[in-house]
C-alpha distance (Angstrom), angle and dihedral (degrees) to the residues before:
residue distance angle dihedral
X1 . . .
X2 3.87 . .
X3 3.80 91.8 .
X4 3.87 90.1 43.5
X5 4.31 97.1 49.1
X6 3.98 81.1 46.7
X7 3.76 90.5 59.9
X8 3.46 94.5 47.0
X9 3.71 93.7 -110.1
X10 3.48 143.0 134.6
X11 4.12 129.9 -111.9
X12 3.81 127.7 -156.3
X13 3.93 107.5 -179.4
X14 3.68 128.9 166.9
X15 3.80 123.4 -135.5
X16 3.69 143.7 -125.4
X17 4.05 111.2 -130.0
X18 4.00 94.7 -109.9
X19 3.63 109.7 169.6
X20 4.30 92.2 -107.5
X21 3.99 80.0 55.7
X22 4.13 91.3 54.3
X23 3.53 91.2 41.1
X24 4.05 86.4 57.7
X25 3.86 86.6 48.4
X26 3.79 95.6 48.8
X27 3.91 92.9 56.8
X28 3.75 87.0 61.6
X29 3.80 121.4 105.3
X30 3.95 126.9 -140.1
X31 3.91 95.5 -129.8
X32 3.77 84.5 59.3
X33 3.51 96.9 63.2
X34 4.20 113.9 101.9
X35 4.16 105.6 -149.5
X36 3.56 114.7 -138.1
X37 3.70 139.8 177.5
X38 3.38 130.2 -140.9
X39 4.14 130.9 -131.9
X40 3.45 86.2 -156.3
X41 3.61 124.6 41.6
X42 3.97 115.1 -126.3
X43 3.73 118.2 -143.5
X44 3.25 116.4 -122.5
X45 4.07 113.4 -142.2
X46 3.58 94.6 -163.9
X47 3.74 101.9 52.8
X48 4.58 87.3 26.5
X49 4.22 80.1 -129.0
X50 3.48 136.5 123.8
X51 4.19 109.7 -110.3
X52 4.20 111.2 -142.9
X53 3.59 98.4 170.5
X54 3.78 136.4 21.0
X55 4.24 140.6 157.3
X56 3.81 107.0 -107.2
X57 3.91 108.2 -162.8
X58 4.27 129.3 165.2
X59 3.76 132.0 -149.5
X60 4.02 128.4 159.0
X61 3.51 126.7 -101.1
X62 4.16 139.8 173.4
X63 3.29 122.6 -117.7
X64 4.07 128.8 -147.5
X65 3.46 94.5 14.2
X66 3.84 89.3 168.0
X67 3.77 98.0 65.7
X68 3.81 128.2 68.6
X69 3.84 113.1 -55.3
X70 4.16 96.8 -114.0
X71 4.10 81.0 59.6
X72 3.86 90.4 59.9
X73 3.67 126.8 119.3
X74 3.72 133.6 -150.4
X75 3.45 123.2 179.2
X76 4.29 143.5 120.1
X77 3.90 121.7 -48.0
X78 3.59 109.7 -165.0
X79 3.69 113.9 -169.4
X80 3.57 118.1 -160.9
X81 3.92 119.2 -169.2
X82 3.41 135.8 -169.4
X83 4.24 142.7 -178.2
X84 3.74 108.1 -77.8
X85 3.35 115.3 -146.2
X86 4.00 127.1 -115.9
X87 3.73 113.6 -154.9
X88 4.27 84.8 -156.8
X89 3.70 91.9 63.9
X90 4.15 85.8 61.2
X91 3.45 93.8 58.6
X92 3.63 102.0 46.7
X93 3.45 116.6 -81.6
X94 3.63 122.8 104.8
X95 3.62 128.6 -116.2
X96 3.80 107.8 -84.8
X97 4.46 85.2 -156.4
X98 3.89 140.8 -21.4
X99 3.37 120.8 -72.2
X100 3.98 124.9 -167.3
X101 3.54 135.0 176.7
X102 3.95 126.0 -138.2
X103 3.60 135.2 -133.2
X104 3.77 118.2 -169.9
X105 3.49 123.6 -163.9
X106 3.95 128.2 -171.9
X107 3.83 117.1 -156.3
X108 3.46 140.9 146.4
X109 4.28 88.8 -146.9
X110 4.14 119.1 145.2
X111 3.69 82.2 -150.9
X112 3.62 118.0 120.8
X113 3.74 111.6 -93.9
X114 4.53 88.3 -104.2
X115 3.97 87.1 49.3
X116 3.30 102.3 45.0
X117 4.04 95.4 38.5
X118 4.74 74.2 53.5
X119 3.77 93.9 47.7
X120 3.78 94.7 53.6
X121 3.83 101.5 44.0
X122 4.30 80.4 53.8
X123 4.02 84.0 53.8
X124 4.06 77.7 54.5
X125 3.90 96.9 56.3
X126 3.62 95.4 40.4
X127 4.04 84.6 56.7
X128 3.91 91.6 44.3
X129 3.45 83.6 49.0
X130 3.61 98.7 54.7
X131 3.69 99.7 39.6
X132 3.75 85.5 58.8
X133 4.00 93.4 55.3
X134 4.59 87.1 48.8
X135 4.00 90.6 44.7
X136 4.20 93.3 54.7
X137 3.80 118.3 47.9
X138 3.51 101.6 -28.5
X139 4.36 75.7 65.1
X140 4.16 84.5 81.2
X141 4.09 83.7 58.6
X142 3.54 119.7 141.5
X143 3.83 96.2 30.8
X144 3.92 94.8 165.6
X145 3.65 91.6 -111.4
X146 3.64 120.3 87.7
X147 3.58 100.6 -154.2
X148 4.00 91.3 50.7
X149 3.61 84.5 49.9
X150 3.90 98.0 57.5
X151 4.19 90.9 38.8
X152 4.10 82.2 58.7
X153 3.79 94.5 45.3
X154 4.16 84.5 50.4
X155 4.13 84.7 48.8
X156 3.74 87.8 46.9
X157 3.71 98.9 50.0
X158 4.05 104.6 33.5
X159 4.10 82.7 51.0
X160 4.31 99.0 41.0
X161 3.40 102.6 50.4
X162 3.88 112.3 39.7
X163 4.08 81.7 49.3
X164 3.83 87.4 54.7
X165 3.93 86.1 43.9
X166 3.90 85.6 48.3
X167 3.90 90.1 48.6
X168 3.84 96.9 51.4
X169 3.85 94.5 48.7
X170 4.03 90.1 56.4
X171 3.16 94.7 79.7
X172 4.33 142.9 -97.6
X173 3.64 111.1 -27.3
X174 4.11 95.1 25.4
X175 3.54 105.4 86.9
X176 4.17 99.3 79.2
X177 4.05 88.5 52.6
X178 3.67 118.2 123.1
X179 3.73 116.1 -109.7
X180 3.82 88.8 -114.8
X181 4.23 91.7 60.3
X182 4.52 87.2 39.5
X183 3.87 85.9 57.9
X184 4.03 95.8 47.1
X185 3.39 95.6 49.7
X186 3.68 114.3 27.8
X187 4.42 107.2 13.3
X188 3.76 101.0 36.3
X189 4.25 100.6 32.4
X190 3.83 114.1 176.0
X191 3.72 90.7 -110.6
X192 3.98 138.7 101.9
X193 3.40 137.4 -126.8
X194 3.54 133.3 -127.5
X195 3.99 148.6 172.1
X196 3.45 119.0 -119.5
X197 4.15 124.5 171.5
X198 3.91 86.5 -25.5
X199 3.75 93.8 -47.0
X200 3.73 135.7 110.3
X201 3.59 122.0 -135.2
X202 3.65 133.1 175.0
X203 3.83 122.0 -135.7
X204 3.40 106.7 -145.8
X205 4.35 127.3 -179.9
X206 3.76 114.0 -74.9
X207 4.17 86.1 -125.3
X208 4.04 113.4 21.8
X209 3.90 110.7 161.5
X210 4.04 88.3 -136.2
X211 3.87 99.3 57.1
X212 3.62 102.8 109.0
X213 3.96 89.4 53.3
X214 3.72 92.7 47.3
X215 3.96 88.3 50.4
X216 3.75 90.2 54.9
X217 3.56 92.0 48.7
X218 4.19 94.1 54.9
X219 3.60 83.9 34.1
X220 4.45 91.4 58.0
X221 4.59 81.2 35.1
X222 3.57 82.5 61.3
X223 4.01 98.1 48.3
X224 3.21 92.0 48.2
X225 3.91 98.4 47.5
X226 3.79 88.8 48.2
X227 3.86 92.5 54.6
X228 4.07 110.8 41.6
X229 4.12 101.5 66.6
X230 3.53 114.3 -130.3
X231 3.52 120.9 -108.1
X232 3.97 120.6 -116.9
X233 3.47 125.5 -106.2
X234 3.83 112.6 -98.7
X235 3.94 108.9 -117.5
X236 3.88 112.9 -125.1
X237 3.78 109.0 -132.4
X238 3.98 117.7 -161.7
């Protein structure tokens, strides 16, 4: 944070739930809590759900208290929280009293409190997004050999991003899938293909739960086809 503030830049770090960081939490109060909803849902990795709506609410705090006092920091803590899930309620019983789960988030941003609570949870997908490229091929990384190594980081990067690509053009809500879930329902479809007066066509289930995704995705193919020219054909000379 020290280095960052000396390069006149910004910091947007998330925080473990020490008990100085519930004690922050604890002096908030419910009427100053802003409700928001989110276009995209966020999963939540504590309750493994996705999060549509939440109360987004700042307040300052100091950070590394412990060390000397010209190593303190003071900046925002923005506290998101959201609904937290009782598995009782699911099987009949009613919930005894509210339960919510906190988010803290430690930044220095000018942003108000609903943009900067936005910016950081893109700072999350980005990392989600990464750690998914390091935990498929790049996984076989060092190998000892440095021309295995590069042929792996070609694997890793001709197969990552046109899934990504493939993801985005599926439609809202697709583009923070895992590349395992973007092959299952829009690369690998449980359909055939066959020829038909010189045409291809693709025989797909009568009812498949993924359809209107996959339709978007031919649909943006399409677009795109329609709008880069093709090259011509190189002419072979003897």
């Amino acid at each position: 944070m020290a280095t960052a503030r000396r390069a006149r830049a910004r910091f947007s770090i998330a925080v473990r739930h020490n008990p100085a960081v519930r004690q922050v939490i604890s002096t908030i109060a419910d009427d100053a809590r802003t409700p928001t909803e989110y276009t995209d849902a966020v999963w939540d990795e504590d309750d493994q759900r996705w999060v549509s709506d939440a109360e987004v609410t700042e307040t300052t705090c100091t950070a590394f208290t412990g060390r000397r006092l010209a190593e303190h920091v003071s900046a925002r803590s923005i506290v998101r929280r959201v609904e937290r899930l009782d598995p009782e309620v699911a099987r009949g019983q009613g919930e005894l009293f509210d339960t919510r789960r906190h988010h803290a988030v430690f930044t220095d941003s000018p942003a108000p409190v609903l943009e900067a609570e936005k910016s950081h949870r893109a700072h999350a997908i980005v990392e989600s997004t990464i750690a998914e490229l390091t935990d498929n091929t790049p996984a076989h990384l060092p190998s000892g050999q440095f021309q295995t190594d590069g042929a792996w980081l070609i694997l890793a990067v001709t197969t990552h991003d046109p899934t990504r690509a493939v993801a985005v053009s599926a439609g809202a809500g697709r583009h923070s899938e895992q590349m395992g879930t973007t092959r299952r329902k829009s690369i690998s479809p449980p359909s055939r293909l066959a020829s038909s007066a010189r045409r291809f066509r693709l025989h797909a289930p009568r009812v498949w739960r993924w359809q209107v995704g996959f339709d978007d995705l031919t649909a943006a193919l399409a677009v795109t086809a329609s709008v880069v020219p093709r090259q011509p054909r190189p002419t072979l000379r003897t």
